[in-house]
N, C-alpha and C positions, 0 to 999 in steps of 0.2 A: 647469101642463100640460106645456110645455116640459124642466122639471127631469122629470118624471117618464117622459117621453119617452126623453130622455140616459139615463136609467138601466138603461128598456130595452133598449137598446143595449148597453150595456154587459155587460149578462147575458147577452144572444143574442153579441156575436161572439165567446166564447171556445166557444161550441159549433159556428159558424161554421169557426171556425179547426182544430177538431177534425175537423170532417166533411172538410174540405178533403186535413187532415192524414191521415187513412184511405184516401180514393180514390190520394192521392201513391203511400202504400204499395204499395194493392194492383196500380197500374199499375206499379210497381219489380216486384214478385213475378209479375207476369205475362211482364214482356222478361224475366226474371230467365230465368222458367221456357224461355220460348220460346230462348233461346239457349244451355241446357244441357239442354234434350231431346234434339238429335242424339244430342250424346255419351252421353247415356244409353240411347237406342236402339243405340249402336253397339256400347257395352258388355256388352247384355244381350246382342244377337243373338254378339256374340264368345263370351260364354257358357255360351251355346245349343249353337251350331257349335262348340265347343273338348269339347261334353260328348259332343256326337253322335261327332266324332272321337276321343275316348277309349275309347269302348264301343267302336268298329269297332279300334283297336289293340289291343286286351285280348281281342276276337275272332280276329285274327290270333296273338298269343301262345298263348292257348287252344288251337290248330289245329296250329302249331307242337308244343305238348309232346304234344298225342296223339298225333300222327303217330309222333315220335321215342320215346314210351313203346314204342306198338308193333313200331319197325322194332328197338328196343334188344334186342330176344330173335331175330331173324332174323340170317343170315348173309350178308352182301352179296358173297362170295364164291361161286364153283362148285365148288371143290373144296379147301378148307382156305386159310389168311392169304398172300395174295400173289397168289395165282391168281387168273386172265380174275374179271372182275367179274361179279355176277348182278345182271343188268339188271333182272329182275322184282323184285329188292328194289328200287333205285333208286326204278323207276317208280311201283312198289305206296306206297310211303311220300309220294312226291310228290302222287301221287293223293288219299294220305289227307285232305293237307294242304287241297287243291283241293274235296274232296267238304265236308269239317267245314264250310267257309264256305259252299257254296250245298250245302245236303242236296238237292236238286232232281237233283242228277248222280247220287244212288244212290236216290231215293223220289222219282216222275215226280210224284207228286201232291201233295208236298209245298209247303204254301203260306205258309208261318213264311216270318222275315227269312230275306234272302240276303246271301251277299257272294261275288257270282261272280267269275273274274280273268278280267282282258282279255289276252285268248292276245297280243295285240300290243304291250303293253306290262308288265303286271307277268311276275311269275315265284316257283315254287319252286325251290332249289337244295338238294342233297343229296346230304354230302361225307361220307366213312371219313375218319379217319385213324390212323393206328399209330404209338404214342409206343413205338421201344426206345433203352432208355438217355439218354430226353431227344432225342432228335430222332425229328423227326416225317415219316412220309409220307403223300402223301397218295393217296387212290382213290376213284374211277377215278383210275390214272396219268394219264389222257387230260386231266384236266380235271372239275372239279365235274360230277355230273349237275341236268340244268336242264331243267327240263319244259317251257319256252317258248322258251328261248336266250333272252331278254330282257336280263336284269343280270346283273351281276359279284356273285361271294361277299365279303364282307365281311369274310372270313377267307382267310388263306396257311397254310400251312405253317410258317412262321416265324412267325406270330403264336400258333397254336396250341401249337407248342414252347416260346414264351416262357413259356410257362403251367408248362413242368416244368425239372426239373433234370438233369442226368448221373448222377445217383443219384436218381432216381426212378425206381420200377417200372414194369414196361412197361405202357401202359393203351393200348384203344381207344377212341375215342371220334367218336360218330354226331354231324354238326351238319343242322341241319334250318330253312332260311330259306323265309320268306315277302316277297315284295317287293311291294309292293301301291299304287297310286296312287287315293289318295282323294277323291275327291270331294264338293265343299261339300253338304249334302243343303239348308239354306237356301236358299245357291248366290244371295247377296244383293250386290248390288254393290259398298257401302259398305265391305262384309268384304274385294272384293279386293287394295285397297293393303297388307294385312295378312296375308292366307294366302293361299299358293302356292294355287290350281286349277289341274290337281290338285297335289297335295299327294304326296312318295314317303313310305312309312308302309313300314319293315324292322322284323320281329320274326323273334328266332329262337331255335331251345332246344337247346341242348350238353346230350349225353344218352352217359351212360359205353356200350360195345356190346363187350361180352366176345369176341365172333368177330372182332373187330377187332385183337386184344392179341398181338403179335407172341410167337411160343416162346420161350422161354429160351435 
């Protein structure tokens, strides 16, 4: 009775030791889990927010080249290359920029995505400039036109010229910035040691402009 006792034994603890050896696991794969879910939470939502952030930049570049498609056949001049500036081009191209993101500024009833600018801190700017013989100037003489006065252009005069040589022909060319502070749309805490709130997000489109092209 005894011997056959012992042998029961024997047969039961290796499925003993198994059962044991299963719960070990699955409580290993549980800390396992619980202390790289943050990080996996934190990855997704970065993600997430880095996708939403993309579409809102590709927004602004979008808005950028229509604008500067459109103002590229206008003369930002009043009376032939050099002359008093025409403000209503300035402004009209600026505006275009301003309207593409929120259509709400030109269709009241419009209720699609927005991306309206904060008059107090982003901005459009929108610069001439007249390359003869490789150096460049720039107009308004005055200073970039800036529909906010917010930021600086991301371009000179000299950085523009660096673009030509002394024997390169004379060309105009229209630039067209957007300056724009983004905002987390998540807007999650965890994300902030990671991205600026807000965030500055510049896009901008160099667009040839024939009225701009100093005489021979």
């Amino acid at each position: 009775m005894l011997k056959k006792f012992l042998t029961t034994l024997q047969i039961l603890n290796p499925l003993a030791k198994s059962k044991s050896n299963l719960r070990k696991t699955k409580a290993q794969s549980l800390v396992e889990f619980a202390i790289t879910l943050p990080i996996i939470i934190v990855l997704l939502s970065g993600v997430v927010e880095f996708g939403f952030a993309l579409n809102y930049y590709l927004s602004l570049l979008d808005a950028t080249r229509e604008a500067a498609r459109f103002g590229s056949g206008s003369d930002p001049f009043m009376s032939g290359y050099g002359s008093s500036p025409n403000t209503n081009f300035y402004s009209t191209v600026a505006g275009m920029v301003a309207s593409s993101l929120d259509p709400k500024m030109r269709i009241p009833t419009y209720e699609g995505r927005r991306i309206p600018l904060d008059s107090t801190i982003d901005d459009v700017i929108v610069t001439v400039y007249g390359i003869n013989n490789g150096v460049a100037t720039q107009f308004p003489t005055t200073g970039p036109y800036k529909l906010f006065g917010n930021q600086n252009s991301v371009f000179t005069a000299t950085s523009i010229q660096s673009q030509f040589t002394s024997s390169s022909p004379n060309a105009g060319v229209l630039v067209v910035e957007v300056h724009y502070n983004y905002r987390m749309v998540l807007n999650l805490p965890w994300l902030s040691p990671f991205v600026p709130n807000p965030m500055m997000m510049r896009s901008y489109t160099i667009m040839p402009l024939g009225a701009a092209e100093p005489p021979n």
